[in-house]
N, C-alpha and C positions, 0 to 999 in steps of 0.2 A: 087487850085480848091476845095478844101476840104472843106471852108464856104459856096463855092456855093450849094456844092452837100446836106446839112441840109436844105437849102432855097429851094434848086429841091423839098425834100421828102415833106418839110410844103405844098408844090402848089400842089404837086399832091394829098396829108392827105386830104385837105380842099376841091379839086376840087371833091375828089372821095365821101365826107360827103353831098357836096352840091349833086352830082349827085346823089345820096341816095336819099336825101330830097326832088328834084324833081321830082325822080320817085315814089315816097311814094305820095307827094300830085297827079302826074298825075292816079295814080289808084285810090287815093278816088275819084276824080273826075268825072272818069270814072264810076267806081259803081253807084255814086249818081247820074250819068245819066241815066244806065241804070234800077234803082229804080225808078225813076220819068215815063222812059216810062214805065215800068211796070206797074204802079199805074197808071198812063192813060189805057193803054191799060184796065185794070179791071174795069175804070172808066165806060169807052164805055162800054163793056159787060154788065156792073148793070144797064145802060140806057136801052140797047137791053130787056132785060130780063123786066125790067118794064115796058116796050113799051107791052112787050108779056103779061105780067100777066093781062095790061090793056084790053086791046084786048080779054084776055079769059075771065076777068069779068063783061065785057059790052055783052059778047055774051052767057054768063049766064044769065044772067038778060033779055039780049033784046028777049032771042028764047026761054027761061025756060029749059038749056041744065043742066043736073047736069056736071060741071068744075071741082070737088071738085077734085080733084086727079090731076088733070093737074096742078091746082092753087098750090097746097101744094108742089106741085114738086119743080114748079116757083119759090115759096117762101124759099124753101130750097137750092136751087143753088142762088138765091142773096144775102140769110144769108151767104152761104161759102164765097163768093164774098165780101160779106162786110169784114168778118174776114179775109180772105188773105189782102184786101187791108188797114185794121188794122196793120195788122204786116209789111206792106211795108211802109206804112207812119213812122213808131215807127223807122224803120228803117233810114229812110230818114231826122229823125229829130235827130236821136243820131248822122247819119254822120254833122249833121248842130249843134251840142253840144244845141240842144232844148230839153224842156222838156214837159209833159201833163196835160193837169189843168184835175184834180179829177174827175170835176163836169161835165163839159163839153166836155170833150176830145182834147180840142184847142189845138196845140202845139206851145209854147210860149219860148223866151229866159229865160235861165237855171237860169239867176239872176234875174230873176220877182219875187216880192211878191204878187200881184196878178194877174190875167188872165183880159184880155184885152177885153174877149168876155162875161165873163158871172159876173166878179167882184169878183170871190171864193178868197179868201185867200189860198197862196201855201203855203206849207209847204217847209222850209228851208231845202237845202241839208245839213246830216248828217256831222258837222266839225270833221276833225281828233283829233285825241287826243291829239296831238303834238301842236296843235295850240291853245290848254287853257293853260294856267298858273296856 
């Protein structure tokens, strides 16, 4: 019984590496879903909120009301809104191993040399040092 018992430990080494490995990808998985509805979710709000700023500067305009204060508000909770949903894409593309074109913000796979939406030339990820001669 004693070659068995090495072959027992290998199935269960292997079984408990593998169960590892898919509970590792089952929470990326899970994150990057939960990141994507987040980035909708913020999606809809930036609509909402531009729906509103429109609405206060057509009712500027159409009744002579001074908006100025309402409007800058507007415009300041869609700026945070763009930058939260900045940082949840940046997110959602390093879980996806993508990277940001410079020029345009596009998020493109990590071996592009150039960007797909605007033509920039990417700059080359930094090689280790190990990998020159």
């Amino acid at each position: 019984m004693g070659k068995f018992d090495g072959i027992f430990d290998d199935v269960v080494v292997n079984a408990k590496a593998a169960a590892n490995a898919v509970s590792q990808k089952a929470t990326a998985v899970r994150d990057a879903s939960k990141h994507k509805f987040t980035a909708a979710e913020i999606r809809g709000e930036i609509n909402k909120k531009l729906r509103d700023l429109g609405a206060l500067t057509y009712k500027e305009n159409v009744q002579n009301i001074d908006m100025t204060k309402e409007i800058e508000q507007i415009v300041a909770e869609i700026t945070e809104l763009k930058e939260n949903l900045s940082i949840i894409n940046e997110h959602i593309a390093a879980s996806k191993n993508q990277k940001k074109c410079p020029q345009c913000n596009a998020f493109l796979p990590k071996n592009s040399a150039f960007c797909n939406i605007c033509g920039a030339k990417l700059d080359e990820e930094p090689r280790d040092k190990s990998e020159c001669i």
